[in-house]
PDB file of N, CA, C and O in Angstrom:
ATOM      1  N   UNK A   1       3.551  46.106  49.317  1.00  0.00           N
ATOM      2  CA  UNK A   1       3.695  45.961  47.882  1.00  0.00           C
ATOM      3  C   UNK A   1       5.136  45.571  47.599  1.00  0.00           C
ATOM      4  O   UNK A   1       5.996  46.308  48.083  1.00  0.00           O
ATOM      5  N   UNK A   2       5.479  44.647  46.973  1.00  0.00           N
ATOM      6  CA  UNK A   2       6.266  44.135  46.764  1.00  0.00           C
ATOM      7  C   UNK A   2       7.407  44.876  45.271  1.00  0.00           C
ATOM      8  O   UNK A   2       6.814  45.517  44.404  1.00  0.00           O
ATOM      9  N   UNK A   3       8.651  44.730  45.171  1.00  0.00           N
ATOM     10  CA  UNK A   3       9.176  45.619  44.301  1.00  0.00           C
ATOM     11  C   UNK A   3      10.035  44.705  43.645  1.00  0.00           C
ATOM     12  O   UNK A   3      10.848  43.971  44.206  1.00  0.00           O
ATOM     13  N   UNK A   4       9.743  44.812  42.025  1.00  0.00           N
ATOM     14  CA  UNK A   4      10.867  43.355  40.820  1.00  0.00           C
ATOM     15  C   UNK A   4      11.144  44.216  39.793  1.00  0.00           C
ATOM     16  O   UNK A   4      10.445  45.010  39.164  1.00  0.00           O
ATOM     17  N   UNK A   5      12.482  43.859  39.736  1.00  0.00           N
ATOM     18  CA  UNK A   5      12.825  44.332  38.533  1.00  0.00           C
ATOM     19  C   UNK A   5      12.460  44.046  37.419  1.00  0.00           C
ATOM     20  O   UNK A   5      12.214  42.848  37.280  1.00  0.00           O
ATOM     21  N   UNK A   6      12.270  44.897  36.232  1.00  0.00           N
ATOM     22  CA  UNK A   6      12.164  44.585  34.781  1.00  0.00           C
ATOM     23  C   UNK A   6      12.486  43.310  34.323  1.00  0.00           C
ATOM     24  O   UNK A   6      11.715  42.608  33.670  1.00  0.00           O
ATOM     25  N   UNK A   7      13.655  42.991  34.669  1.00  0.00           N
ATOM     26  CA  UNK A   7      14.201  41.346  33.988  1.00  0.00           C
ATOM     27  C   UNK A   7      13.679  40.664  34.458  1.00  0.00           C
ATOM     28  O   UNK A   7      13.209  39.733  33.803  1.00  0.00           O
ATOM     29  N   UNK A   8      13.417  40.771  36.204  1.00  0.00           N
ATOM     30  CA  UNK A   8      12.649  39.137  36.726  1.00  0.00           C
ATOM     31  C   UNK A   8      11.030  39.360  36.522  1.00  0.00           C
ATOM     32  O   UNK A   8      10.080  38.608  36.736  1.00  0.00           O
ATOM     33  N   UNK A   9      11.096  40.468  36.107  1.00  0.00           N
ATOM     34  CA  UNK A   9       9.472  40.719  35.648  1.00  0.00           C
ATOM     35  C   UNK A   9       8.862  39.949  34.207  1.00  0.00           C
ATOM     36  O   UNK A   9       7.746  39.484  33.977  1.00  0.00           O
ATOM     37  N   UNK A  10      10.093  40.029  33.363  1.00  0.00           N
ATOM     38  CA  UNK A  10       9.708  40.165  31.977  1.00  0.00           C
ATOM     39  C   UNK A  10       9.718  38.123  32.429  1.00  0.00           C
ATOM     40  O   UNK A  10       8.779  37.330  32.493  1.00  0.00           O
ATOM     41  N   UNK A  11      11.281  37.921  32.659  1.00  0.00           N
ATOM     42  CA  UNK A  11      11.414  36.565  32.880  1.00  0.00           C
ATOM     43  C   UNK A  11      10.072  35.585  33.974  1.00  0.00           C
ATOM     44  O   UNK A  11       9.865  34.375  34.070  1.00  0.00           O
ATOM     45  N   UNK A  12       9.529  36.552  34.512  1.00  0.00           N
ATOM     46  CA  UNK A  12       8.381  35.686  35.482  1.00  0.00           C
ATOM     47  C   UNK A  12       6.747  36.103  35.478  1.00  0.00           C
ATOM     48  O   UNK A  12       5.768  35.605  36.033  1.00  0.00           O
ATOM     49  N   UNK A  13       6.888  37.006  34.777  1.00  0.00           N
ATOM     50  CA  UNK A  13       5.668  37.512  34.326  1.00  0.00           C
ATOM     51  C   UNK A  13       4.087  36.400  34.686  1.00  0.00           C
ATOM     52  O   UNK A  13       3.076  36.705  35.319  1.00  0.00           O
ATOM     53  N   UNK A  14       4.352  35.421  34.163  1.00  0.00           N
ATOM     54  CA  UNK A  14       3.296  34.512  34.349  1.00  0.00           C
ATOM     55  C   UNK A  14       2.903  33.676  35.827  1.00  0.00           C
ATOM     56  O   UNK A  14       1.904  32.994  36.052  1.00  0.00           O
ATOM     57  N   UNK A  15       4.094  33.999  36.760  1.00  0.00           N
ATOM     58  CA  UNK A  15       3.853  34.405  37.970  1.00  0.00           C
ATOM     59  C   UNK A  15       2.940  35.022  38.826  1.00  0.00           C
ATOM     60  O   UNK A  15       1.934  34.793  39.498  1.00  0.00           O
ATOM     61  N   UNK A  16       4.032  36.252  38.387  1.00  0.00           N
ATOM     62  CA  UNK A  16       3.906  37.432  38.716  1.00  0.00           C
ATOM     63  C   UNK A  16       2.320  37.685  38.512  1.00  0.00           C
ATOM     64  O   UNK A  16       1.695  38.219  39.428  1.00  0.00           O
ATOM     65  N   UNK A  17       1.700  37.325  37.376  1.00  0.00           N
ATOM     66  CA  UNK A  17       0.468  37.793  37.012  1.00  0.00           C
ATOM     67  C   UNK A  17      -0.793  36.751  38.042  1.00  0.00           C
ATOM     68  O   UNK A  17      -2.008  36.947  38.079  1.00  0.00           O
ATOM     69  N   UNK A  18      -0.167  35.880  38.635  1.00  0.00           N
ATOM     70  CA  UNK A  18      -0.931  34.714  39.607  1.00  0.00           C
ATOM     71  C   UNK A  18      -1.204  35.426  40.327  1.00  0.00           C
ATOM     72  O   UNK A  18      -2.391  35.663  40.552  1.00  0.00           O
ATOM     73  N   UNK A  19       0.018  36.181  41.111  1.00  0.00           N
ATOM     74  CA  UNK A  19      -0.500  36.773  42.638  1.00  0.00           C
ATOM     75  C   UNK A  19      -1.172  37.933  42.037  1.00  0.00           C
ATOM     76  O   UNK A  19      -2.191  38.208  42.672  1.00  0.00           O
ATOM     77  N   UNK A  20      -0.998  38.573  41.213  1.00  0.00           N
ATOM     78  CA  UNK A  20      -1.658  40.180  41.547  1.00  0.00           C
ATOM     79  C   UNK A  20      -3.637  39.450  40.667  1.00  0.00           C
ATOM     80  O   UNK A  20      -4.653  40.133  40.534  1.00  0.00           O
ATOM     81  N   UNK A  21      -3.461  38.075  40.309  1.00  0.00           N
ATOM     82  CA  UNK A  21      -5.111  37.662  40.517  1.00  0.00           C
ATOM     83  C   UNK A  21      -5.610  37.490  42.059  1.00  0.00           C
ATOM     84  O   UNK A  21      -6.707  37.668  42.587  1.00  0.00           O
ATOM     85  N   UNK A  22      -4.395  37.084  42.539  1.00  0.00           N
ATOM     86  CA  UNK A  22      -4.831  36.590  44.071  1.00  0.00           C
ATOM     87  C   UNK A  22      -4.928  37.934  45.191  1.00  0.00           C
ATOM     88  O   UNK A  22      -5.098  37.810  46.404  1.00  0.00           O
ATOM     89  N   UNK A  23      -4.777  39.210  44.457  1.00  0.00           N
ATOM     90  CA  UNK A  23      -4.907  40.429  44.935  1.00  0.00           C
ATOM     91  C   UNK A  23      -3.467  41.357  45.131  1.00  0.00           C
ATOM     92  O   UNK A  23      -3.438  42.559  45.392  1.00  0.00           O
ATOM     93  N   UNK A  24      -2.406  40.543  44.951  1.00  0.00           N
ATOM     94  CA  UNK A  24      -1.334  41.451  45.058  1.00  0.00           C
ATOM     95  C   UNK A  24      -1.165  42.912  44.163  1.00  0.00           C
ATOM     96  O   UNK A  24      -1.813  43.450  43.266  1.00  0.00           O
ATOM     97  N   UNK A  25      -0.124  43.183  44.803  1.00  0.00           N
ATOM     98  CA  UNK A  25       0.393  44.921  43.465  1.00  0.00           C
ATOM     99  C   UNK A  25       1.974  44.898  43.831  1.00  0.00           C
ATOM    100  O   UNK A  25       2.709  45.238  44.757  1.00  0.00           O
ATOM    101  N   UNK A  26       2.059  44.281  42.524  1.00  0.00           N
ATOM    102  CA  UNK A  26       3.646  44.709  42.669  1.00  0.00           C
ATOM    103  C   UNK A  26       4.262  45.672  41.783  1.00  0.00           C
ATOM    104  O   UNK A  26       3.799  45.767  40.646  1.00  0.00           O
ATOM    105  N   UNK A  27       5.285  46.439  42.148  1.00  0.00           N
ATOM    106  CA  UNK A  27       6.126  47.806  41.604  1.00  0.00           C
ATOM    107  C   UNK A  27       6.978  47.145  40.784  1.00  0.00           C
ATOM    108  O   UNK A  27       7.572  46.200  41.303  1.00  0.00           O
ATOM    109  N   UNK A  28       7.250  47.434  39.392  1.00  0.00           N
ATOM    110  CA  UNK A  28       8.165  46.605  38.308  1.00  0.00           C
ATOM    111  C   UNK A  28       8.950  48.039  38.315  1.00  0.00           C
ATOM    112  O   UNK A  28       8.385  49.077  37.970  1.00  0.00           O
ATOM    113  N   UNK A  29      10.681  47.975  38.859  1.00  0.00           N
ATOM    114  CA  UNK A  29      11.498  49.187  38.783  1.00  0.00           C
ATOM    115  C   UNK A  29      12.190  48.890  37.355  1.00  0.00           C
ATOM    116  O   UNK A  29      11.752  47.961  36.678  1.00  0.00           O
ATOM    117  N   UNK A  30      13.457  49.810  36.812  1.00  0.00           N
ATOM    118  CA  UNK A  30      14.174  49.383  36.114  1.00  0.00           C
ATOM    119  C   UNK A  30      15.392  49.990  36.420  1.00  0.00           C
ATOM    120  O   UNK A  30      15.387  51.137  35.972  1.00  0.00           O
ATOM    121  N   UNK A  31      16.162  49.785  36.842  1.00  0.00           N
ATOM    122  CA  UNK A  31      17.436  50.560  37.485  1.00  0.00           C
ATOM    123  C   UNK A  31      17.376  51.111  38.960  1.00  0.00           C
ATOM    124  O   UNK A  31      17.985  52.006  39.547  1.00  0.00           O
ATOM    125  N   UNK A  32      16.440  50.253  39.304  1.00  0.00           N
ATOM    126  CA  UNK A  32      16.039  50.898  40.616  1.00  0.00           C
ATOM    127  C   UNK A  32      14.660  52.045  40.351  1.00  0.00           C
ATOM    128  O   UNK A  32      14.067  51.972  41.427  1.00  0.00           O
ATOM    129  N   UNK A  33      14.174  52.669  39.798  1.00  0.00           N
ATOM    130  CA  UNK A  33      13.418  53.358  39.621  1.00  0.00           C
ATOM    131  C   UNK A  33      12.312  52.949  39.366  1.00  0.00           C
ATOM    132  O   UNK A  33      12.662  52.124  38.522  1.00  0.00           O
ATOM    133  N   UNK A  34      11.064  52.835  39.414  1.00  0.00           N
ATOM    134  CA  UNK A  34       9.361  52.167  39.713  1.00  0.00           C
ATOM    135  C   UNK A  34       8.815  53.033  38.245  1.00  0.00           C
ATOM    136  O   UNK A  34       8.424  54.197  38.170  1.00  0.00           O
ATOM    137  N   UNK A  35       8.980  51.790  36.928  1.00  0.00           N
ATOM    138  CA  UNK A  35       8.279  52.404  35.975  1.00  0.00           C
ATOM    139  C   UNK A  35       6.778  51.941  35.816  1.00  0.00           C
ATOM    140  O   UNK A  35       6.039  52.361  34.926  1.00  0.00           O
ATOM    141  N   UNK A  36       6.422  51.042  36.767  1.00  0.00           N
ATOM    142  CA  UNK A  36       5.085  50.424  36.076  1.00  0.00           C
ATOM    143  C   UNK A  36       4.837  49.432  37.655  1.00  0.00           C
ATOM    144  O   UNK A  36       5.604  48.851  38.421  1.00  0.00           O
ATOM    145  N   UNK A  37       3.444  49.626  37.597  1.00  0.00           N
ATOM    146  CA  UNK A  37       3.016  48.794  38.547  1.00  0.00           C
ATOM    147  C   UNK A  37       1.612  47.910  38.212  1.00  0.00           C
ATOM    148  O   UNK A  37       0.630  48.293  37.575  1.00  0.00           O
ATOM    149  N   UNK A  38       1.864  46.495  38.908  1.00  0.00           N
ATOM    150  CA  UNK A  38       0.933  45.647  38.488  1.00  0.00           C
ATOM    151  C   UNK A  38       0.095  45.286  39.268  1.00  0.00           C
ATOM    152  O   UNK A  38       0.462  44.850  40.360  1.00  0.00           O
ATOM    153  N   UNK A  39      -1.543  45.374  38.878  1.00  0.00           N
ATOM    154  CA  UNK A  39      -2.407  45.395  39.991  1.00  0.00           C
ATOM    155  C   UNK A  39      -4.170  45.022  39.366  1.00  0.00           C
ATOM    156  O   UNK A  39      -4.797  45.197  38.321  1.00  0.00           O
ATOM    157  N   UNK A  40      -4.325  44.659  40.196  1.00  0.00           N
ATOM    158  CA  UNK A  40      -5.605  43.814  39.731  1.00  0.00           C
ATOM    159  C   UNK A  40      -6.801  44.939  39.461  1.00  0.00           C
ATOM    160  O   UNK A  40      -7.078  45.822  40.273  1.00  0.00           O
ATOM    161  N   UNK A  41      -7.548  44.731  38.015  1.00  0.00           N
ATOM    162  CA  UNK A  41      -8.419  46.242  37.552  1.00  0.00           C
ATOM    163  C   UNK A  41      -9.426  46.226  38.640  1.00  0.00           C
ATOM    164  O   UNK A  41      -9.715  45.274  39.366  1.00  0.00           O
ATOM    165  N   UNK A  42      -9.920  47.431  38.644  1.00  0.00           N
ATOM    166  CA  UNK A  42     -11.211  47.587  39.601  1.00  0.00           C
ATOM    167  C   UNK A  42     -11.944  46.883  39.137  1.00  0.00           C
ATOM    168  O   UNK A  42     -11.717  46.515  37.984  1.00  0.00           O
ATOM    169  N   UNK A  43     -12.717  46.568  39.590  1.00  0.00           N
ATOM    170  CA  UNK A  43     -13.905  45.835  39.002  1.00  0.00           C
ATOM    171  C   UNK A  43     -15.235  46.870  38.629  1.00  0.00           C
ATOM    172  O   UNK A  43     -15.523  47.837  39.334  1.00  0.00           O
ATOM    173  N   UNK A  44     -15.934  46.509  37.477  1.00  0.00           N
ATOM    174  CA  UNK A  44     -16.565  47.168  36.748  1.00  0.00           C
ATOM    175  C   UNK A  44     -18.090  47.007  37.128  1.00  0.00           C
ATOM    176  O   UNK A  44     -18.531  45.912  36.778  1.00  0.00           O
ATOM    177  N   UNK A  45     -19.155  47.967  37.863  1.00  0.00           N
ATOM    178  CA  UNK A  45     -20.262  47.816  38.079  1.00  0.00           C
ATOM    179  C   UNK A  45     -20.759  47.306  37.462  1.00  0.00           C
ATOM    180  O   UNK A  45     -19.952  46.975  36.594  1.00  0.00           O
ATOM    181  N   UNK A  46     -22.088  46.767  37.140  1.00  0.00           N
ATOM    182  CA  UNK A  46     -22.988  46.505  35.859  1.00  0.00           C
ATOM    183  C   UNK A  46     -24.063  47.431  36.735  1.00  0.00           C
ATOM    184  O   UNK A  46     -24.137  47.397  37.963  1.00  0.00           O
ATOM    185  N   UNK A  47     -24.929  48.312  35.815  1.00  0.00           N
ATOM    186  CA  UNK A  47     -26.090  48.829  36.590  1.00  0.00           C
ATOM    187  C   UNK A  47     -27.134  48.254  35.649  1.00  0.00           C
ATOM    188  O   UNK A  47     -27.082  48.454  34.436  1.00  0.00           O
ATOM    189  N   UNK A  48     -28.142  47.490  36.271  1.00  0.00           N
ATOM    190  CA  UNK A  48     -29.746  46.703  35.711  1.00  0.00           C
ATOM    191  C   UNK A  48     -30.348  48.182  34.691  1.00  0.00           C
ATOM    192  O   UNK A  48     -30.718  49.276  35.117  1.00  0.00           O
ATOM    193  N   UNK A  49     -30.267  47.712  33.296  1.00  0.00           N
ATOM    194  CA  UNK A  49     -30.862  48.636  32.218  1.00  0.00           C
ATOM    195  C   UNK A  49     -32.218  49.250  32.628  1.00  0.00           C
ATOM    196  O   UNK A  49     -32.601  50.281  32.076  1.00  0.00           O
ATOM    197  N   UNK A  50     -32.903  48.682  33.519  1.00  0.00           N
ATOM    198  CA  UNK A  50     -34.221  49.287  34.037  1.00  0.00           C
ATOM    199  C   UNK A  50     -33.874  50.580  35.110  1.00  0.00           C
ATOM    200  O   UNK A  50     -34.566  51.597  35.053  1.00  0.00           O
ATOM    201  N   UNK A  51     -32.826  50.469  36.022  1.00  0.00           N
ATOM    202  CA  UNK A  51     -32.512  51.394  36.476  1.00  0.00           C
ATOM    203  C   UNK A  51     -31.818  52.525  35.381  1.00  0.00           C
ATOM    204  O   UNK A  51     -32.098  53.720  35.481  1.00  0.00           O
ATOM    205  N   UNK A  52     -31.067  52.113  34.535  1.00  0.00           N
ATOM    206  CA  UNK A  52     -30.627  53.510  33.607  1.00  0.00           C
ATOM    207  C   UNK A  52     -31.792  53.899  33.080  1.00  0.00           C
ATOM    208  O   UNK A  52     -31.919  55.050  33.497  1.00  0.00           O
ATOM    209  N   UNK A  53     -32.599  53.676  32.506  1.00  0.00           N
ATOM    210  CA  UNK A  53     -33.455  53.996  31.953  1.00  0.00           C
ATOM    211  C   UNK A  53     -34.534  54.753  32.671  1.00  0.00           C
ATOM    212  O   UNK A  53     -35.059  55.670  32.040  1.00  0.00           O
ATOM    213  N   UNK A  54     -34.979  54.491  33.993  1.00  0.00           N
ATOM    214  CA  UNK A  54     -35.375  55.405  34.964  1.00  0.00           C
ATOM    215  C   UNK A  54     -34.799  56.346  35.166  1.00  0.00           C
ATOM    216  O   UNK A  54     -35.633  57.242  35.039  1.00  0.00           O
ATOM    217  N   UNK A  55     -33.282  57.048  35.568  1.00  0.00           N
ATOM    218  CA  UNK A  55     -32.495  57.521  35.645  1.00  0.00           C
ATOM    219  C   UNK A  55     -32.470  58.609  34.102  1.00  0.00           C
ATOM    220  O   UNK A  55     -32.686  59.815  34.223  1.00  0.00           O
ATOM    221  N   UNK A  56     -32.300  58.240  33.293  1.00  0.00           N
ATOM    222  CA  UNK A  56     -32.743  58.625  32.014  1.00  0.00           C
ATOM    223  C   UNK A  56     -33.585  59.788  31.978  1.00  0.00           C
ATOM    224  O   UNK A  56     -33.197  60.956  31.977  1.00  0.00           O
ATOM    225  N   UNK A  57     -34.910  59.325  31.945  1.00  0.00           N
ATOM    226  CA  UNK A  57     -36.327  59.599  31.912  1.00  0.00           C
ATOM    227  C   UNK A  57     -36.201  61.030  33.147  1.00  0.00           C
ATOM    228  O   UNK A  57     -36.596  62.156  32.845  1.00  0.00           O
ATOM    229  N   UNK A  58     -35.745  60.784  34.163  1.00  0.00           N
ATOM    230  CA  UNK A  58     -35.958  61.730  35.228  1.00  0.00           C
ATOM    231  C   UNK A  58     -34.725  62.662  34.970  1.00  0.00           C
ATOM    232  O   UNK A  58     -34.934  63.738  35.531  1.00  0.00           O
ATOM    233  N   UNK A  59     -33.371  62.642  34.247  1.00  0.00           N
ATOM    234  CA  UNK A  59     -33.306  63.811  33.857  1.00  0.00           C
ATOM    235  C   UNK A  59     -33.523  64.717  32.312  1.00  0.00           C
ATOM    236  O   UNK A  59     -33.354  65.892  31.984  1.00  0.00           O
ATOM    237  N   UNK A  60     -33.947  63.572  31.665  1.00  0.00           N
ATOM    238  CA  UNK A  60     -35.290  64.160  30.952  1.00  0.00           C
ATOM    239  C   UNK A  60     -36.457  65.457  30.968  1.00  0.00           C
ATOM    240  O   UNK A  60     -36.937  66.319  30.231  1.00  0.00           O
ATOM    241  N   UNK A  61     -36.548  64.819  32.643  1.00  0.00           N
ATOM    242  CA  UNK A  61     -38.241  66.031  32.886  1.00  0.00           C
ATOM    243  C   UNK A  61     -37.470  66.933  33.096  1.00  0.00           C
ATOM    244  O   UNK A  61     -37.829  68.014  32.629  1.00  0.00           O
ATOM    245  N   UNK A  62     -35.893  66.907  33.986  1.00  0.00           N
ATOM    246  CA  UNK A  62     -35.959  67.880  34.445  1.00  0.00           C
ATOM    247  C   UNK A  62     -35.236  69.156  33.715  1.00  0.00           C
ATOM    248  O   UNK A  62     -35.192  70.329  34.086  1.00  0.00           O
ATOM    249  N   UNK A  63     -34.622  68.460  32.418  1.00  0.00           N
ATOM    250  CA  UNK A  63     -34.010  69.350  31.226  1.00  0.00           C
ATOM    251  C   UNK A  63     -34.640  69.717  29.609  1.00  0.00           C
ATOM    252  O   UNK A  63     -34.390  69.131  28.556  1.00  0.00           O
ATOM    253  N   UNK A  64     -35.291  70.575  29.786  1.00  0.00           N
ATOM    254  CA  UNK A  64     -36.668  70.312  28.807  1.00  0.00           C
ATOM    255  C   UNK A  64     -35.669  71.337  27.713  1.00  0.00           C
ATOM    256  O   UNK A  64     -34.660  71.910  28.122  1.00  0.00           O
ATOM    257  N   UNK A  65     -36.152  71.431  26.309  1.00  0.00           N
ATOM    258  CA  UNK A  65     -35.382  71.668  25.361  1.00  0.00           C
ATOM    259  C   UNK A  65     -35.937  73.279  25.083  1.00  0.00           C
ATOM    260  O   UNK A  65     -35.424  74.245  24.517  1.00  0.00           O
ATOM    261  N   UNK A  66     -37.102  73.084  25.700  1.00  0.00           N
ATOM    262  CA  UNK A  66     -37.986  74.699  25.692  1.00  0.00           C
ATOM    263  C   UNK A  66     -37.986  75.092  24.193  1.00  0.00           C
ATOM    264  O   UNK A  66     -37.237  75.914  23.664  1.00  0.00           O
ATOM    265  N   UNK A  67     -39.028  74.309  23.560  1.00  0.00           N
ATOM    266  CA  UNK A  67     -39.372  74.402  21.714  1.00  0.00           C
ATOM    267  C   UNK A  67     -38.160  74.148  20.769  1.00  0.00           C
ATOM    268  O   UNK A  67     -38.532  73.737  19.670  1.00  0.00           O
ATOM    269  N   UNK A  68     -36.965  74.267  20.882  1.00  0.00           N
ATOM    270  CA  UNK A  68     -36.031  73.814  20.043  1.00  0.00           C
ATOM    271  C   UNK A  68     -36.294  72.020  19.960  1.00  0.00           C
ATOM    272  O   UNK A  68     -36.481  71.225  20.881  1.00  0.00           O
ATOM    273  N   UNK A  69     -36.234  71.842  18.788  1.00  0.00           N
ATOM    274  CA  UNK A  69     -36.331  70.170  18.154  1.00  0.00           C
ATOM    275  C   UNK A  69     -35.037  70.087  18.120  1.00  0.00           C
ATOM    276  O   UNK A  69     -34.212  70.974  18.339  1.00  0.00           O
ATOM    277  N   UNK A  70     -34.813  68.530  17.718  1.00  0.00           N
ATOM    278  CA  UNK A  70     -33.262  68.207  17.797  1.00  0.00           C
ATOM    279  C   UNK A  70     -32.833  68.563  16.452  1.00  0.00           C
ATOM    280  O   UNK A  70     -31.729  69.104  16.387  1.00  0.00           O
ATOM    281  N   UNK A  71     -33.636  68.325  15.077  1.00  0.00           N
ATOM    282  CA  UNK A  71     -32.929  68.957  13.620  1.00  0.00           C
ATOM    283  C   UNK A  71     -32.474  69.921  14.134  1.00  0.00           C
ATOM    284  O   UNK A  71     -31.278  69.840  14.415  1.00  0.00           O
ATOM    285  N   UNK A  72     -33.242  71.305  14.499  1.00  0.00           N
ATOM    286  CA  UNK A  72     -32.237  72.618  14.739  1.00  0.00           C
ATOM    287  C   UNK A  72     -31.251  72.724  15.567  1.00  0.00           C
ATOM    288  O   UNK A  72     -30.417  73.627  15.505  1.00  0.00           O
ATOM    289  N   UNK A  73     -31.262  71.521  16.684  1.00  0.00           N
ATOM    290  CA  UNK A  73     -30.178  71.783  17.250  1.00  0.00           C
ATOM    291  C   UNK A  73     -28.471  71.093  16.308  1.00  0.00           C
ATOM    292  O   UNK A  73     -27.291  71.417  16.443  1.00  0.00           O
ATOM    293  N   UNK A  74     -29.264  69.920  15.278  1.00  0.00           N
ATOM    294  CA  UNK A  74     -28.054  69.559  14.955  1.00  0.00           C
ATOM    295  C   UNK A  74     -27.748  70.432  13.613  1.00  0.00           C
ATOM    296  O   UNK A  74     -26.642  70.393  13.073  1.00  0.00           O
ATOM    297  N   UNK A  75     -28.909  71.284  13.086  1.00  0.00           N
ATOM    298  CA  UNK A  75     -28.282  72.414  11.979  1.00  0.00           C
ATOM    299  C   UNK A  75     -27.500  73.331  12.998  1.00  0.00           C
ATOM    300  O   UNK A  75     -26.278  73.376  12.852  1.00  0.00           O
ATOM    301  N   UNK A  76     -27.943  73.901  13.785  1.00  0.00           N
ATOM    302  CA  UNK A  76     -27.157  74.808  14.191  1.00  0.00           C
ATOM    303  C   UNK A  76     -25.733  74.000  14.499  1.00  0.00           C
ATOM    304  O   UNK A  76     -24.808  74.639  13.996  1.00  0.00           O
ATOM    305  N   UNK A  77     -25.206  72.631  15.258  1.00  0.00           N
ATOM    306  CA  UNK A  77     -24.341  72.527  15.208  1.00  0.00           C
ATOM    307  C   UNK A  77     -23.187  72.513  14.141  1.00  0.00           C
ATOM    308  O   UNK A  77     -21.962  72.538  14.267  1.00  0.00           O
ATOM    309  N   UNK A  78     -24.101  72.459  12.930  1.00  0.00           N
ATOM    310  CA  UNK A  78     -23.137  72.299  11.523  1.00  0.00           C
ATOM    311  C   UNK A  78     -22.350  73.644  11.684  1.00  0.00           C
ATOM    312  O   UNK A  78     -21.125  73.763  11.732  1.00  0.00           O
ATOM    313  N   UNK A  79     -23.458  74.805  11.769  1.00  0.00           N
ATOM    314  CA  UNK A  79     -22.588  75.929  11.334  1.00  0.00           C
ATOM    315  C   UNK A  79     -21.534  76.244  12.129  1.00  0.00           C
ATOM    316  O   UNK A  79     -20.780  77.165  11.818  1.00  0.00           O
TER     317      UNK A  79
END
């Protein structure tokens, strides 16, 4: 991991932001000290809505409300 200061950060930024697409992480210090580091986001699953929805359903069965309806549960939350 590579280490830039604040100024050549701020000044190269649009660089800087090339490699950490191309997978880099670089440490932005400011006086020598590592305030911020730049790094490419995780990448975000997508899960197929047919699987949540299965997923759903099955803990559904297995958390049953045992005669309470949802009105009473959301009166009781008022009080």
């Amino acid at each position: 991991m590579e280490t830039v200061g604040a100024y050549e950060a701020k000044t190269h930024l649009p660089k800087l932001l090339e490699r950490v697409i191309k997978g880099e992480r670089i440490t932005i210090t400011k006086h020598g000290v590592p305030v911020a580091v730049l790094q490419p986001p995780e990448s975000i699953r997508k899960t197929e809505p047919k699987k949540v929805i299965a997923e759903l359903r099955k803990f559904r069965d297995k958390h049953r409300l045992k005669g309470l309806s949802l009105r009473d549960m959301i009166e009781e939350g008022r009080r």
